[in-house]
C-alpha positions as semicolon CSV with decimal commas, in nm:
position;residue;x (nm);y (nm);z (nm)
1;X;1,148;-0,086;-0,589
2;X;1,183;-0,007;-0,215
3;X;1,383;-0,239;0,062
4;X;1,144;-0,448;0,272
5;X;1,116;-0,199;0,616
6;X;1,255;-0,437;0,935
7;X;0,901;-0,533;1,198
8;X;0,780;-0,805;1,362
9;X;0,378;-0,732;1,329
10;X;0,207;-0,835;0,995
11;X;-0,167;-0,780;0,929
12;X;-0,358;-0,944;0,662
13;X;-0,615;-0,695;0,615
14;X;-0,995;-0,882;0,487
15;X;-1,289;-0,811;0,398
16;X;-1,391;-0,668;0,724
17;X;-1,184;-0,336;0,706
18;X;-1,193;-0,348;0,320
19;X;-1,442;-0,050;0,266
20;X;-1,247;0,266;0,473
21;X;-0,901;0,350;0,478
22;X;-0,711;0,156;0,692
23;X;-0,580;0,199;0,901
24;X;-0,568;0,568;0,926
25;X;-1,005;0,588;0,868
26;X;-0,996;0,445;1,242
27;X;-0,870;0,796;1,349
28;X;-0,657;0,615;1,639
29;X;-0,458;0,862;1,841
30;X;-0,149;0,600;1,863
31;X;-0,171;0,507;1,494
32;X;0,090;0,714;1,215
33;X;0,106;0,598;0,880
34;X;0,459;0,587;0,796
35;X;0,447;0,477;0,401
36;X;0,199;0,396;0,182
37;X;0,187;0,204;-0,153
38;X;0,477;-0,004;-0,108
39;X;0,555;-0,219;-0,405
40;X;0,827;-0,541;-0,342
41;X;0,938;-0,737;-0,613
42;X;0,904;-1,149;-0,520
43;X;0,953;-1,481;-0,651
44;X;0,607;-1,468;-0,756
45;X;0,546;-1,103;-0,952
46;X;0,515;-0,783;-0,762
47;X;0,361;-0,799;-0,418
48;X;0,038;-0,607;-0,406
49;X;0,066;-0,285;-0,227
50;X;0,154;-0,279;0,193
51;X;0,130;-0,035;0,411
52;X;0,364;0,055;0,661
53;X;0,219;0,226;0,992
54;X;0,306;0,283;1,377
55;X;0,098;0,154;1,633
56;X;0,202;0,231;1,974
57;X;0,536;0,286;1,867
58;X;0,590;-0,002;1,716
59;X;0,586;-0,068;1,329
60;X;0,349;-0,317;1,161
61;X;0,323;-0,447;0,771
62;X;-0,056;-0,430;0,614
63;X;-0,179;-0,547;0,303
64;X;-0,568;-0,500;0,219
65;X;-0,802;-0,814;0,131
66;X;-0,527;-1,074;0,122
67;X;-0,345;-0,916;-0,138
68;X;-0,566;-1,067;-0,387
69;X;-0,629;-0,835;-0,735
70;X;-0,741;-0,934;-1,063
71;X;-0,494;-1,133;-1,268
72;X;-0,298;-1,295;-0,972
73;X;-0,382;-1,600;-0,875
74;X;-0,496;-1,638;-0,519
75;X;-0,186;-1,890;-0,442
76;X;0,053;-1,650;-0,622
77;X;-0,110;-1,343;-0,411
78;X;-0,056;-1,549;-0,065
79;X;0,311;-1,652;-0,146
80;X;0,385;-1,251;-0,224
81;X;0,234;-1,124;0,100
82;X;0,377;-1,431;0,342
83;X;0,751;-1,396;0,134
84;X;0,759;-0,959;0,233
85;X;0,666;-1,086;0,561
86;X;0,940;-1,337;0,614
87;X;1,186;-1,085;0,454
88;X;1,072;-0,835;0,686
89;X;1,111;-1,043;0,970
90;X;0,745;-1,076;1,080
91;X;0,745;-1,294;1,373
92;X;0,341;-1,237;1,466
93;X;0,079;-1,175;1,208
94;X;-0,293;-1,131;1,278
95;X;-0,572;-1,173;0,997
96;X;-0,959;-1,074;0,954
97;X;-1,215;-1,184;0,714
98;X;-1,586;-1,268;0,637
99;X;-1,712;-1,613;0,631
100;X;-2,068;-1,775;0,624
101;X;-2,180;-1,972;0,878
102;X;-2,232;-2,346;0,863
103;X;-2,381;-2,403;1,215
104;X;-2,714;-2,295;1,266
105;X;-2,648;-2,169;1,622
106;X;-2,450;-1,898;1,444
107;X;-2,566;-1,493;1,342
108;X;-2,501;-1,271;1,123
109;X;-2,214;-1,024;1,276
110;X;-2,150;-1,330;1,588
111;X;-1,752;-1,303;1,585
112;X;-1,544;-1,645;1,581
113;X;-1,183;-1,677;1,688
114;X;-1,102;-2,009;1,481
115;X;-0,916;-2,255;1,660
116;X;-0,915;-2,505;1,343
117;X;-0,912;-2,554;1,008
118;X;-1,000;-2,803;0,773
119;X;-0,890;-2,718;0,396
120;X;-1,138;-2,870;0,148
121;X;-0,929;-2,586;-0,111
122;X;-0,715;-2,699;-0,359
123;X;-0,478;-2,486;-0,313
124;X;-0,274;-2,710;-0,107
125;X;0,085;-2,715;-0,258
126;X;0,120;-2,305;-0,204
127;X;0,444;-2,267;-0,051
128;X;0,795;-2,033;-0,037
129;X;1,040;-2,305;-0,103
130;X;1,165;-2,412;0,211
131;X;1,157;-2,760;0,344
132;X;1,006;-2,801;0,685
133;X;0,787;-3,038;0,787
134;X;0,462;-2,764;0,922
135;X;0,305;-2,962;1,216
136;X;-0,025;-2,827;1,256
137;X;-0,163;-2,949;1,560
138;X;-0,167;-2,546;1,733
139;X;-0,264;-2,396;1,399
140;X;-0,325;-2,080;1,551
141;X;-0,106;-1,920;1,802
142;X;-0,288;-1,915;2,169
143;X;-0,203;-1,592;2,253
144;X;-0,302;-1,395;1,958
145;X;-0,629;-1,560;1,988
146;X;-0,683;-1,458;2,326
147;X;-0,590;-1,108;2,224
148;X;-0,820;-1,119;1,946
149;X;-1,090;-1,251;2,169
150;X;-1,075;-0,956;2,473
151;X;-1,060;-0,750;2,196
152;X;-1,378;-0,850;2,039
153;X;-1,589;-0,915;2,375
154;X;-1,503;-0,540;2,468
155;X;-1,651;-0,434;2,097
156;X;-1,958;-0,719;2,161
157;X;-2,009;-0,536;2,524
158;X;-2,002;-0,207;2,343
159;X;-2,231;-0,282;2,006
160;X;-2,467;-0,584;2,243
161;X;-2,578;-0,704;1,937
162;X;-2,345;-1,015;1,821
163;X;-2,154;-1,286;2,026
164;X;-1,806;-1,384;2,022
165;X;-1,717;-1,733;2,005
166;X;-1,351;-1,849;2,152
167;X;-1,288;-2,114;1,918
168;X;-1,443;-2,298;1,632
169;X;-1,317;-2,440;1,334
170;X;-1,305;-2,311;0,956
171;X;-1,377;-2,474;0,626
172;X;-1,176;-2,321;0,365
173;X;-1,291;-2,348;-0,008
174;X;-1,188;-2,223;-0,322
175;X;-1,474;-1,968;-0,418
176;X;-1,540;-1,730;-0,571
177;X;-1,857;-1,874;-0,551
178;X;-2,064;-1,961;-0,210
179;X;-2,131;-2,321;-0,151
180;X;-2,421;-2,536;-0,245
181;X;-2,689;-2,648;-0,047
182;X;-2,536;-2,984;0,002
183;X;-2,182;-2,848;-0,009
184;X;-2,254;-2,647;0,322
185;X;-2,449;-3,019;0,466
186;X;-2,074;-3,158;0,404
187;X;-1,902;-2,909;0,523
188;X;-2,063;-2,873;0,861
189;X;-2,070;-3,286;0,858
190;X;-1,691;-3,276;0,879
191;X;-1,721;-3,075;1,172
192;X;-1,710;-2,713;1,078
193;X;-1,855;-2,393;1,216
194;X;-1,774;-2,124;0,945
195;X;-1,686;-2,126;0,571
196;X;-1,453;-1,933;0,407
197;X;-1,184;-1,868;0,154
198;X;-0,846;-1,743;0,301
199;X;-0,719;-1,946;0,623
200;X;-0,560;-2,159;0,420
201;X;-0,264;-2,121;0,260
202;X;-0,227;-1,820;0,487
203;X;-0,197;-2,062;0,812
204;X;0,072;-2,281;0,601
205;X;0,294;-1,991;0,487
206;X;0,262;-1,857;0,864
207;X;0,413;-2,215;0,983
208;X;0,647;-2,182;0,714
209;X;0,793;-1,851;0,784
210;X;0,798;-1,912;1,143
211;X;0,529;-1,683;1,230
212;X;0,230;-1,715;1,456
213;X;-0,077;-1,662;1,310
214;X;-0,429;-1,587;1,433
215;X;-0,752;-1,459;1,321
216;X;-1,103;-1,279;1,404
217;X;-1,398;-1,351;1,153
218;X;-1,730;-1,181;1,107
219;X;-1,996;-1,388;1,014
220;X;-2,167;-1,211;0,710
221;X;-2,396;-1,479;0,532
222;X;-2,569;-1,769;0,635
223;X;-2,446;-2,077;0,446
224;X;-2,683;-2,221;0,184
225;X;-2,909;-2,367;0,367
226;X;-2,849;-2,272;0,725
227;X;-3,102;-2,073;0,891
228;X;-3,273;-1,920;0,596
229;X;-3,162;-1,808;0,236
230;X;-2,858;-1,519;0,238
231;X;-2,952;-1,154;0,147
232;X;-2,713;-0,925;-0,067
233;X;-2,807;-0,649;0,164
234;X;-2,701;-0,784;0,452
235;X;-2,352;-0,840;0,296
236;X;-2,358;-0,496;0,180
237;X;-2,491;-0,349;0,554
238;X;-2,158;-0,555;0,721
239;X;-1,921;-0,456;0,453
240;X;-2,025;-0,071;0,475
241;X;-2,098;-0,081;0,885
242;X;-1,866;-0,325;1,039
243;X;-1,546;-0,230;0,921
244;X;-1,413;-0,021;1,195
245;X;-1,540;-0,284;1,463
246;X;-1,313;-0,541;1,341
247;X;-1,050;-0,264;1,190
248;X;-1,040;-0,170;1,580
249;X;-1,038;-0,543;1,741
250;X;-0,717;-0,636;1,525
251;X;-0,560;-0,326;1,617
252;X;-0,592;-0,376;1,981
253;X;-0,480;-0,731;1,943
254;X;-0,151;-0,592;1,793
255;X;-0,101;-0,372;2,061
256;X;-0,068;-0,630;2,333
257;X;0,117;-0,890;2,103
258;X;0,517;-0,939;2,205
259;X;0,741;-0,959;1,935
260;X;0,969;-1,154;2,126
261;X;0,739;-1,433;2,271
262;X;0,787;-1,751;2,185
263;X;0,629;-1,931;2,560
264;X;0,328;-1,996;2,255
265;X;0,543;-2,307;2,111
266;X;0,444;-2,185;1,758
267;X;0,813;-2,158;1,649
268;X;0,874;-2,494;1,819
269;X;0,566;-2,655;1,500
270;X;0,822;-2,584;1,217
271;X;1,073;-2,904;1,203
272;X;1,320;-2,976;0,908
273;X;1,168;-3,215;0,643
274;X;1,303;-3,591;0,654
275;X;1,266;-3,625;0,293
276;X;1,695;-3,612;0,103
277;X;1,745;-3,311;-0,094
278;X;1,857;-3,427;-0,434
279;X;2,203;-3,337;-0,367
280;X;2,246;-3,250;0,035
281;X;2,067;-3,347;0,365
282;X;1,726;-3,157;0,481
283;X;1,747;-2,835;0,563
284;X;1,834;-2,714;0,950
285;X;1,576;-2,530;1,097
């Protein structure tokens, strides 16, 4: 199997750019794919296949929908994609998906920059084995989200047919089904704005790794519920038609993100665990 390649930009491809090639299909004139198919082995079974590309110059780590194929479990897929980013030393890592909206005063295609989570998953345990205490008061890293967001009002100004919403907070579930009626009335109860299925563990293993971690998510259903009943075409007219909006907001989100920042005070929300090792003191960050 092939060494992990040495960046600092991960991309945890979605739903969103899941239907074209990515990220060559986007036909950017600063974009060269450098290797394709990459294979690591982990703790956890093989990874699921990366891609390694240039952007700008720089080199950044992509993996499509999560890394999540049949047979892996979705905890076992997250640890694989966040342990080839820590070993290739991604210090910034941007995300994209598709959620369903729980507030009414969302639309279909509206673009939210989640600020929050809250994790109603059970997939809660999911991490790489080191002990840190992950405070999670700045889930999200500030400045990725403000890239994200000029990079989605510039496609809204373009496409004038969505909004884009600077924070907001997501429910994450288990799926693969879509919520009930009165699982949606709970949901947005607790305080939620979208619904979806992959912020969490993601925004755990981030904290874990040291990363920062943001994401951009396309509304593509209306929660059960909300609004009026969901349509299978609509799901299919995003998935076909939206994917090089988002494919292109992530990508010019990358291109402004600094390696080297830390002024964010993400790195500062990883602190060793108090609990005693069995044998030895708690790990130094």
């Amino acid at each position: 199997m092939p060494s992990t390649p040495e960046t600092a930009l991960g991309l945890v491809g979605g739903s969103s750019t899941l239907s074209i090639p990515f990220p060559q299909g986007l036909n950017a004139p600063d974009v060269e794919v450098l290797e394709e198919g990459l294979v690591f082995a982990t703790p956890w079974g093989e990874s699921p296949a990366f891609t390694l590309f240039a952007l700008a110059g720089r080199q950044v780590l992509t993996c499509r929908m999560h890394g999540w194929r049949q047979g892996v479990t979705r905890a076992d897929a997250s640890r694989q994609v966040f342990w080839v980013f820590q070993q290739a030393g991604v210090r910034k890592i941007v995300a994209e998906g598709g959620v369903g909206s729980v507030s009414p005063l969302l639309d279909l295609k509206d673009l939210v920059i989640p600020t929050d989570y809250i994790d109603f998953s059970v997939r809660k345990d999911v991490g790489l084995g080191g002990s840190y205490l992950g405070v999670m008061r700045q889930p999200t890293c500030p400045h990725l989200r403000q890239f994200l967001f000029e990079a989605a009002e510039a496609a809204a100004w373009e496409k004038r047919d969505r909004r884009v919403f600077s924070r907001g907070t997501y429910a994450v579930t288990d799926g693969r089904h879509f919520e009930s009626v009165a699982e949606v009335q709970m949901i947005r109860q607790a305080g939620a704005d979208i619904v979806g299925q992959s912020m969490a563990p993601e925004v755990y293993l981030a904290r874990e790794i040291g990363a920062c971690y943001a994401r951009v998510d396309m509304v593509v259903n209306y929660g059960e519920g909300v609004v009026r009943d969901w349509r299978h075409q609509d799901l299919s007219d995003i998935f076909y038609g939206e994917s090089r909006v988002i494919g292109n907001i992530v990508l010019d989100a990358l291109r402004q993100a600094e390696a080297e920042d830390s002024s964010c005070g993400c790195a500062d929300l990883r602190r060793p665990t108090l609990l005693k090792e069995a044998y030895g003191t708690p790990q130094e960050d």
